[in-house]
N, C-alpha and C positions, 0 to 999 in steps of 0.2 A: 347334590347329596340326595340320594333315594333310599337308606335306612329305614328298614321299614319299626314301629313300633307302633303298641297298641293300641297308643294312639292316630295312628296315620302316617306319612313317609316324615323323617325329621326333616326339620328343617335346617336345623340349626344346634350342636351336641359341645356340651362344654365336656372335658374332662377333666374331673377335680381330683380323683387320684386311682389306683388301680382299681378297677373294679368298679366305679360310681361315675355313673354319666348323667348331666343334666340333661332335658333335650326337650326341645319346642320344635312344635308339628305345626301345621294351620289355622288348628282347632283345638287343640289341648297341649300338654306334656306332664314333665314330674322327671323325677329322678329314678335310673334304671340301674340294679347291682346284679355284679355277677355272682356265680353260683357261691363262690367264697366267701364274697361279701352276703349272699341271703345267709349261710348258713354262721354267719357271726350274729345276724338281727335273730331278738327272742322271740322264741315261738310266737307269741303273743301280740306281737308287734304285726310278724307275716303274716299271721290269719287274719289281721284287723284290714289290713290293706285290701281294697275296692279290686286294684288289678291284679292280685297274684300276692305272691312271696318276692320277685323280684321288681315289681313296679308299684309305684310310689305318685298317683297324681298329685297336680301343683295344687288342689284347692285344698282337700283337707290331709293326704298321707305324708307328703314330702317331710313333715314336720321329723315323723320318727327317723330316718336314716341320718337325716342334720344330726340329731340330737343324738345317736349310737356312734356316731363318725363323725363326732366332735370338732376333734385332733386333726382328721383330714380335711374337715369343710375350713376351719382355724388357719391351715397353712395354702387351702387352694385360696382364701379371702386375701393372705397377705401374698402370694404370691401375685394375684391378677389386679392385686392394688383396689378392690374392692372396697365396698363404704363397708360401715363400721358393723364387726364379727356379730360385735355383742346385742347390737339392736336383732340381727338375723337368730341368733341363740333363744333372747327376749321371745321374737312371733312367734318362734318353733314352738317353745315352751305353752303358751298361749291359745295356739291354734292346735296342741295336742289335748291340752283342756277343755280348750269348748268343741274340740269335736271327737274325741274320741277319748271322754271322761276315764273311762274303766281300763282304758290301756293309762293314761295319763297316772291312776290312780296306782296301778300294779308298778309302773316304772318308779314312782318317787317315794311309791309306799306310806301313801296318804289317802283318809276317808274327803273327799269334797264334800261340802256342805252345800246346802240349796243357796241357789242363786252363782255359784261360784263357777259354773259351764253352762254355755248358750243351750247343750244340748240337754242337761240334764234340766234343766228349766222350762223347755219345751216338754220331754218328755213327763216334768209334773205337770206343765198346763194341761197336755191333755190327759192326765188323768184323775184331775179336780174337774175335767169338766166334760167326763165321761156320759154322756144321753142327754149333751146340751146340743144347742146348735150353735155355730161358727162362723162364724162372718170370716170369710176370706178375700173377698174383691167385691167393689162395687164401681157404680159405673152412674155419673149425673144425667142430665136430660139435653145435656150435646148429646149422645148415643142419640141413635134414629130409634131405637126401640123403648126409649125412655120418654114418658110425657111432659111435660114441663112441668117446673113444680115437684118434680118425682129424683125419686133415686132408685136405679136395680142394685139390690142386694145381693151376693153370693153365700152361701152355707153350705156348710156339709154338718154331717152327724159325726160326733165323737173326732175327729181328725182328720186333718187335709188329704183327699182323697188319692190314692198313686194316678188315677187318671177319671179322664171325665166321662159321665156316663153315658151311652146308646143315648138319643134323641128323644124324648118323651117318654123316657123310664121311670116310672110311677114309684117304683120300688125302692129307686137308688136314694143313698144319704144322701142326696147333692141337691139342695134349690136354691132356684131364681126367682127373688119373690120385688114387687113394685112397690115403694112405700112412697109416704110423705116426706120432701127435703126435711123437714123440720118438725119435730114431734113435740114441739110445745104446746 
């Protein structure tokens, strides 16, 4: 099979009913609709999706076309003798909460409350902790560049950064700082 999709050539494509294909590449997948099937998902759904209106990856989008094409994902579970619908329904529901609050919120026509999405809980921490610094990774003194006794720090400013900075950029929110294991 050489199908190519967004992901990379599939590898492997279920067909769950007209229009909705599941499909694993090497590297990634999600579920892929055709043009029928985008133009039944709500606007709001399409534009949230990472790859497009008609792709759906497996980590955070696949949740919305489960949960739009119910009825079809329902009858391809009992057709392929599938484990159980309702647990798959459950994560949908779940994984469209904590990752994509504001669609989750428009679909059921509910206000979330803090703590109640992974993301929206992030998105308060960093804005409770707006011109702090961040501890995002550290490293003991197994590392070669660590002294004994010692821990390397990681930070950034205000929020984890999209990538890490030029090599001795003075400028950037991002340090590497030496401390004592233990600050008692």
């Amino acid at each position: 099979m050489n199908t190519p999709t967004l992901w990379g050539a599939a590898q492997h494509i279920e067909h769950v009913a007209d229009g909705i294909d599941i499909v694993s590449t090497a590297s990634h997948g999600g579920i892929l609709l055709d043009p029928s099937r985008v133009a039944a998902m709500p606007a709001y759904m399409s534009n949230a999706s990472h790859a497009g209106p008609s792709a759906y990856e497996e980590d955070h989008d696949w949740c919305m076309p489960v949960l739009i094409f119910e009825n079809e994902f329902r009858t391809y579970y009992a057709r392929t003798k599938r484990p159980d619908i309702a647990a798959v329904l459950s994560s949908a529901k779940a994984s469209l909460r904590n990752w994509r609050p504001a669609v989750y919120e428009q679909f059921y026509g509910v206000a979330l409350k803090s703590g109640e999405s992974y993301t929206r809980a992030k998105e308060q921490f960093y804005e409770e902790n707006k011109g702090n610094w961040i501890a995002i990774a550290a490293w003991g003194d197994w590392h070669k560049d660590v002294p004994a006794g010692m821990v390397a720090a990681c930070a950034c400013l205000d929020a984890m950064p999209k990538h890490a900075p030029a090599k001795n950029d003075a400028s950037s929110s991002f340090r590497i700082r030496i401390l004592p294991r233990s600050l008692r």
